[in-house]
C-alpha positions as CSV (number, residue, x, y, z in Angstrom):
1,X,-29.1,10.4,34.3
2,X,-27.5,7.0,34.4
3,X,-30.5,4.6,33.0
4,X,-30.8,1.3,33.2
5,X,-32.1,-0.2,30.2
6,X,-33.8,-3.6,30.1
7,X,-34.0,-5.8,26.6
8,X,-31.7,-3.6,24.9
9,X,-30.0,-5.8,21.9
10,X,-33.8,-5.7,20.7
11,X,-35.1,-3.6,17.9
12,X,-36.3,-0.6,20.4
13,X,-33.6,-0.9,22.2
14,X,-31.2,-0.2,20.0
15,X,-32.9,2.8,18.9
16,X,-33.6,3.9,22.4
17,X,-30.1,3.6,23.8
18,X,-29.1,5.6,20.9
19,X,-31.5,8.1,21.4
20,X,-30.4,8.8,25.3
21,X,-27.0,8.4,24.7
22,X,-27.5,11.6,22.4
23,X,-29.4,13.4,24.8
24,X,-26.0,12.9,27.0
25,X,-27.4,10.2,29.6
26,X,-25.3,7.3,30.5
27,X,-26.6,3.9,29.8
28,X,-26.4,0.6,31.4
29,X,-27.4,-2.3,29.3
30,X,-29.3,-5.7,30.1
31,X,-30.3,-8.6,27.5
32,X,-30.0,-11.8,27.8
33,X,-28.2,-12.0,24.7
34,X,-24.6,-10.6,24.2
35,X,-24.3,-6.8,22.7
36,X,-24.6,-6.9,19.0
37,X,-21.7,-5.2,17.0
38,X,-22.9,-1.7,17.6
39,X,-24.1,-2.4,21.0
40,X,-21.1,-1.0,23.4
41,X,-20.9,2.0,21.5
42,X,-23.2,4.6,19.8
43,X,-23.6,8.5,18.9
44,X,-20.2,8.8,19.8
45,X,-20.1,7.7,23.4
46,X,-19.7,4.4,25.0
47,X,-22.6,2.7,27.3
48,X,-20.8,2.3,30.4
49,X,-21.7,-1.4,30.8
50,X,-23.9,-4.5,28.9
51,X,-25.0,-6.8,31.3
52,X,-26.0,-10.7,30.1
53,X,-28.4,-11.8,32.4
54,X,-32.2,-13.2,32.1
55,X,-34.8,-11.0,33.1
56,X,-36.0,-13.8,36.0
57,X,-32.5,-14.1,37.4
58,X,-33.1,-12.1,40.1
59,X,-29.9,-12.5,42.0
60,X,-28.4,-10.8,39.0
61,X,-30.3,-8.2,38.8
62,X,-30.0,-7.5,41.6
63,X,-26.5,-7.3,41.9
64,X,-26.5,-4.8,38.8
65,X,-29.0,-2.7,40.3
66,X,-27.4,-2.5,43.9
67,X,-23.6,-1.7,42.2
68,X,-24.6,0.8,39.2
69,X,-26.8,2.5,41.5
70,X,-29.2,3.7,38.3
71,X,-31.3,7.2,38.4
72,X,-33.6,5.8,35.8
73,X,-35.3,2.6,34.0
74,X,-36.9,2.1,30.4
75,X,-37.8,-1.6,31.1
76,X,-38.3,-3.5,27.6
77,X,-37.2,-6.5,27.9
78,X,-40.5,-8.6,27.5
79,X,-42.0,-11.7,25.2
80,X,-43.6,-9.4,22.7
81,X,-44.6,-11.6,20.1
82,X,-48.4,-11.9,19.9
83,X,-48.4,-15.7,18.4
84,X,-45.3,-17.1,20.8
85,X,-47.4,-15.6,24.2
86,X,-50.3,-17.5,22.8
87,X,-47.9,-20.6,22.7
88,X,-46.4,-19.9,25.4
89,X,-48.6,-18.1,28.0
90,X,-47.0,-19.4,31.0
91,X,-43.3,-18.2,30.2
92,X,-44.8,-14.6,28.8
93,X,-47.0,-14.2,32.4
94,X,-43.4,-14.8,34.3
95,X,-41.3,-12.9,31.7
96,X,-43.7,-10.2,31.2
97,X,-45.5,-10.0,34.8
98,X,-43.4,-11.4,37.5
99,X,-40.0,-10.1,35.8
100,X,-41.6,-6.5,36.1
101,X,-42.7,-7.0,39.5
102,X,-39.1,-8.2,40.1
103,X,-37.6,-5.2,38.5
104,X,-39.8,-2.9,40.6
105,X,-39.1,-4.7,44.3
106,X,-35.6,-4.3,43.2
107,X,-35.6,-0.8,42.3
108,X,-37.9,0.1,45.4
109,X,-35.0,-1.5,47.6
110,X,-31.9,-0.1,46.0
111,X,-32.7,2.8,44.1
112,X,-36.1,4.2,45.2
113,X,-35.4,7.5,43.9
114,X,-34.9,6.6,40.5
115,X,-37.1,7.3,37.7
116,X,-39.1,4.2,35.9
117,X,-41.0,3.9,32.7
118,X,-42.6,0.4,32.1
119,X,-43.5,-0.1,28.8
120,X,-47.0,-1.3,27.9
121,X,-48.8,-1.8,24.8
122,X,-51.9,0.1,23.0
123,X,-53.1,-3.7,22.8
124,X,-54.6,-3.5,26.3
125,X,-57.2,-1.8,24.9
126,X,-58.0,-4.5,23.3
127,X,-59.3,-3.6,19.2
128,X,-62.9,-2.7,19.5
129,X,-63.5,0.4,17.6
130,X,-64.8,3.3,20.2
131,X,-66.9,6.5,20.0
132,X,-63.8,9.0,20.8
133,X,-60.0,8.7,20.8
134,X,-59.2,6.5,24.1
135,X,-58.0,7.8,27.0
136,X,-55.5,6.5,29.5
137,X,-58.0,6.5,32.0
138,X,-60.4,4.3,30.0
139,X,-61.1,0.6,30.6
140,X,-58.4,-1.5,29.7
141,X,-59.8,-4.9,27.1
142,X,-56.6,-6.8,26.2
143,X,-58.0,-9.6,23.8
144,X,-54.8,-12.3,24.1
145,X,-52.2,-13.5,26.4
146,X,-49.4,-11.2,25.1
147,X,-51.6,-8.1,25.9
148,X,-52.8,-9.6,29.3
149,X,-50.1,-9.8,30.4
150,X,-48.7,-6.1,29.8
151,X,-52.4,-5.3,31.7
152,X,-51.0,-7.1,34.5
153,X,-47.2,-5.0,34.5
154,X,-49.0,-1.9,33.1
155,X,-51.1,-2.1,36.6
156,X,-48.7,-3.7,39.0
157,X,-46.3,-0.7,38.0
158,X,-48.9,2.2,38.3
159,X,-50.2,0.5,41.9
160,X,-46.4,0.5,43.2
161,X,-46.4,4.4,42.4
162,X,-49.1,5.0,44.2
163,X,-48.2,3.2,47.1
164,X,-44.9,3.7,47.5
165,X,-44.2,6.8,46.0
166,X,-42.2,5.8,43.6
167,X,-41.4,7.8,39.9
168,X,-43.0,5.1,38.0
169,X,-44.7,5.4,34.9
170,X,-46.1,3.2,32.3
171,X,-46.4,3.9,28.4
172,X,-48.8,2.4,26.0
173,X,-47.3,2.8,22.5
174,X,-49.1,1.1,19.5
175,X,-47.3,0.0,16.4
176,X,-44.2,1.2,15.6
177,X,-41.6,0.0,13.1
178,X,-38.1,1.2,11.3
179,X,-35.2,-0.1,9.9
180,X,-34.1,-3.4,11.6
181,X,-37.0,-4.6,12.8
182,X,-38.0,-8.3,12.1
183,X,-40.0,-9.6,9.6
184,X,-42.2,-11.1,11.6
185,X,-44.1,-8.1,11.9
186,X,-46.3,-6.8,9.6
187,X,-44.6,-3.6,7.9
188,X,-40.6,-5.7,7.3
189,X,-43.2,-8.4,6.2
190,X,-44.9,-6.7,2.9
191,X,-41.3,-4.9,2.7
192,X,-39.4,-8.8,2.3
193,X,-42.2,-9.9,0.1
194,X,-41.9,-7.2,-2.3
195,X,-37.8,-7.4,-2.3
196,X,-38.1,-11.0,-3.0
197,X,-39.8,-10.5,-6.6
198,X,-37.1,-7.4,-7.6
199,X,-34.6,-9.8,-6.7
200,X,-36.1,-12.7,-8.3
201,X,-37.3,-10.5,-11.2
202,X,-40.1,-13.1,-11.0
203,X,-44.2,-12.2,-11.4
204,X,-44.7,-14.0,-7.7
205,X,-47.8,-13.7,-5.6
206,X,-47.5,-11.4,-3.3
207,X,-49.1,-13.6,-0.1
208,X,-51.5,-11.3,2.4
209,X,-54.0,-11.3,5.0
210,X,-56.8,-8.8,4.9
211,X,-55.7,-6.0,4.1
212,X,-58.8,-3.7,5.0
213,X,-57.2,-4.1,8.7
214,X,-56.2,-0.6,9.6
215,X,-53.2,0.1,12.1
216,X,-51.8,3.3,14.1
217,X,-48.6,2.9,12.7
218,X,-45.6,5.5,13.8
219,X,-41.7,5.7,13.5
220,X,-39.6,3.9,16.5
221,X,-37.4,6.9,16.3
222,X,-40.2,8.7,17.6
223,X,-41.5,6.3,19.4
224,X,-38.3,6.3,21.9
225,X,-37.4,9.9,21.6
226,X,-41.1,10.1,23.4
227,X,-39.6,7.5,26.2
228,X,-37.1,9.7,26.5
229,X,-38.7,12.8,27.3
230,X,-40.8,10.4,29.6
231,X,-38.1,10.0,32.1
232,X,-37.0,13.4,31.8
233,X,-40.4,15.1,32.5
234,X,-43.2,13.1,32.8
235,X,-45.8,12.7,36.0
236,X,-45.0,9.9,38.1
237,X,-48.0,7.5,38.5
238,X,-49.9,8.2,35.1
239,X,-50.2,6.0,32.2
240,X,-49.3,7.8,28.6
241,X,-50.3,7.1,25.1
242,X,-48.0,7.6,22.2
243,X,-49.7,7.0,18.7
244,X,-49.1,8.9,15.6
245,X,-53.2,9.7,15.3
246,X,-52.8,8.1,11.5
247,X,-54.6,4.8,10.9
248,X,-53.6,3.1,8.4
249,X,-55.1,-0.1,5.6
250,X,-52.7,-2.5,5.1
251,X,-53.3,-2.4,1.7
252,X,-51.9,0.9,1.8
253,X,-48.7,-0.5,3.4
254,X,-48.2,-2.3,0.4
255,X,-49.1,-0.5,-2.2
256,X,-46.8,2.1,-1.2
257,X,-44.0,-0.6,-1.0
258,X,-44.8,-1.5,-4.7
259,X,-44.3,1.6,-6.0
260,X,-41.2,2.2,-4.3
261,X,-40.3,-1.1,-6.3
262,X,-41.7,0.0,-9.8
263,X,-43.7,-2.8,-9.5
264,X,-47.2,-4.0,-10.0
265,X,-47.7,-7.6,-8.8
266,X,-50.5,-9.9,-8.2
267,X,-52.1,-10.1,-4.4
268,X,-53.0,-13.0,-3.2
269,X,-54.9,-13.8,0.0
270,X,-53.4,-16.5,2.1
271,X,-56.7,-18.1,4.1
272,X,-54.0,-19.3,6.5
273,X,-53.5,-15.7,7.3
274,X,-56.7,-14.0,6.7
275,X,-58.7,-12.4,9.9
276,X,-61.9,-10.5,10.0
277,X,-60.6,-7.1,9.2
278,X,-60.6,-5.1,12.5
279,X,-59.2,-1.6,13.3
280,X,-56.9,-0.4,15.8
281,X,-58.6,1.8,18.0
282,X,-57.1,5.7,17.8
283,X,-55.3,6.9,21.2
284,X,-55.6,10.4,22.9
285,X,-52.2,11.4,23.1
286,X,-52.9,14.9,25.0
287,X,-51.5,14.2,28.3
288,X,-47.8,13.2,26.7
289,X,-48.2,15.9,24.7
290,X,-48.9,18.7,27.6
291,X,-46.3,16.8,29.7
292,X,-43.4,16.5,27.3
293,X,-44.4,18.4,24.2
294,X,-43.9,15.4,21.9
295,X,-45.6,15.0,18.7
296,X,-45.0,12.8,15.9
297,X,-42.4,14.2,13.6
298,X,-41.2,11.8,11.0
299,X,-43.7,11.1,7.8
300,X,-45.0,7.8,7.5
301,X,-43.6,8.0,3.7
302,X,-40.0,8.4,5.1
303,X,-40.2,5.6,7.7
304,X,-41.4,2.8,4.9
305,X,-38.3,4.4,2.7
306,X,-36.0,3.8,5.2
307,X,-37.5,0.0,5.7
308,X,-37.3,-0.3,2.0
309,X,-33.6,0.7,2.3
310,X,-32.6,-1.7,4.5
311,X,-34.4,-4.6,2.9
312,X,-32.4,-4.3,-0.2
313,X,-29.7,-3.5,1.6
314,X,-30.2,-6.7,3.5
315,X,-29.4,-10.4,2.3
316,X,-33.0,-11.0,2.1
């Protein structure tokens, strides 16, 4: 398949062109940044083209679209950061809602046929613990602009399936983290923290939230190799979970960094960064599992080792 993939010079993106490139798809590339130093080239086998173009320049994409003639989309590109959508909600509504609809007007008009998979967020279930795993079919409660917003794509993208016909799926992923990933989320956080005192060889405060918070965590190697299968086999017009059906404390996070250090240092809550401790709530991952056989392979031990890894092997 020839796939089109949006926000690729991101952290999943990288991952994921890898990943279908691999599986022996072509790739087309869109960012609005240029490709980063691995970005025209990967597993071997050259992406056919990177594109530099912003997600709401729809003469652009359109143009791409039209000429590279794409069997498939993973559509990324998006203003994922929880705290910048809540700064900026009215750039992450046309970003994240109107450049989807965009994307699938322009799709429906040059390449209907193609296969889609929008890609969601677990936060649109908001974080209210429930009785049972949840389902794809239960009631969606984003709690912030950043996950209002995927609501909005998540249902704008299932309604043009069902109304058009189209292949189009949406995926609802929660946490997911590796190597390269930046530190301002929670997992390359604790990891830069930690790294700073071996390199320091100082006894400094490590500075925390509350870490009785407890988050699905899984690999993003996993996490796009179940994108993958996605567009390969799954159902058009459903909604699927992926989750690695572990929840995690935070203070395990860090704990588990520290003694990858050989360290023991003090903890120190930050109040500027200290929430009531809530829980993510566990997915039902059933249907992607009957529709693509995915399951979670890769222990969360091994993904935090390879985050250690490339910390120290970072500049800090």
């Amino acid at each position: 398949m020839r796939i089109l993939v949006t926000g690729a010079a991101g952290f999943v993106g990288g991952y994921l062109m890898r990943t279908l490139l691999q599986a022996q798809h072509d790739v087309v590339a869109v960012d609005v940044v240029p490709p980063p130093d691995h970005g025209r080239r990967d597993a071997g086998k050259a992406i056919s083209a990177w594109h530099r173009v912003d997600l709401l320049d729809g003469e652009a994409l359109s143009r791409i679209v039209k000429d590279c003639r794409p069997d498939g989309l993973v559509h990324l590109a998006a203003i994922a950061s929880v705290p910048r959508s809540q700064a900026q909600p009215d750039l992450t509504y046309r970003v994240n809602v109107k450049g989807t609809l965009d994307l699938l007007r322009l799709f429906r008009r040059h390449a209907p046929r193609a296969r889609l998979l929008v890609v969601s967020t677990a936060q649109v279930y908001g974080n209210r613990r429930r009785p049972a795993p949840v389902r794809e079919d239960n009631v969606l409660e984003p709690g912030n602009a950043y996950a209002e917003s995927k609501a909005w794509a998540d249902f704008l993208a299932l309604l043009y399936a069902e109304r058009f016909g189209q292949e189009i799926m949406t995926v609802r992923p929660h946490n997911h983290t590796g190597p390269g990933q930046s530190p301002t989320y929670v997992v390359p956080a604790f990891a830069r923290q930690v790294a700073a005192v071996v390199r320091d060889r100082a006894t400094l405060p490590l500075s925390v939230g509350n870490l009785e918070s407890r988050r699905d965590i899984s690999d993003v190697r996993d996490v796009v190799d179940a994108y993958r299968l996605l567009l390969e086999k799954g159902r058009p017009a459903h909604a699927y979970n992926v989750a690695s059906g572990r929840l995690i404390p935070m203070r395990d996070i860090v704990e588990r960094f520290c003694r990858l250090a050989g360290i023991e240092p003090e903890v120190r809550v930050d109040p500027e960064r200290w929430r009531p401790a809530d829980e993510s709530p566990a997915l039902d991952i059933t249907a992607l599992r009957t529709d693509t056989g995915w399951l979670p392979r890769i222990p969360l031990e091994d993904t935090l080792q390879a985050v250690w890894r490339a910390e120290l092997a970072s500049d800090g």
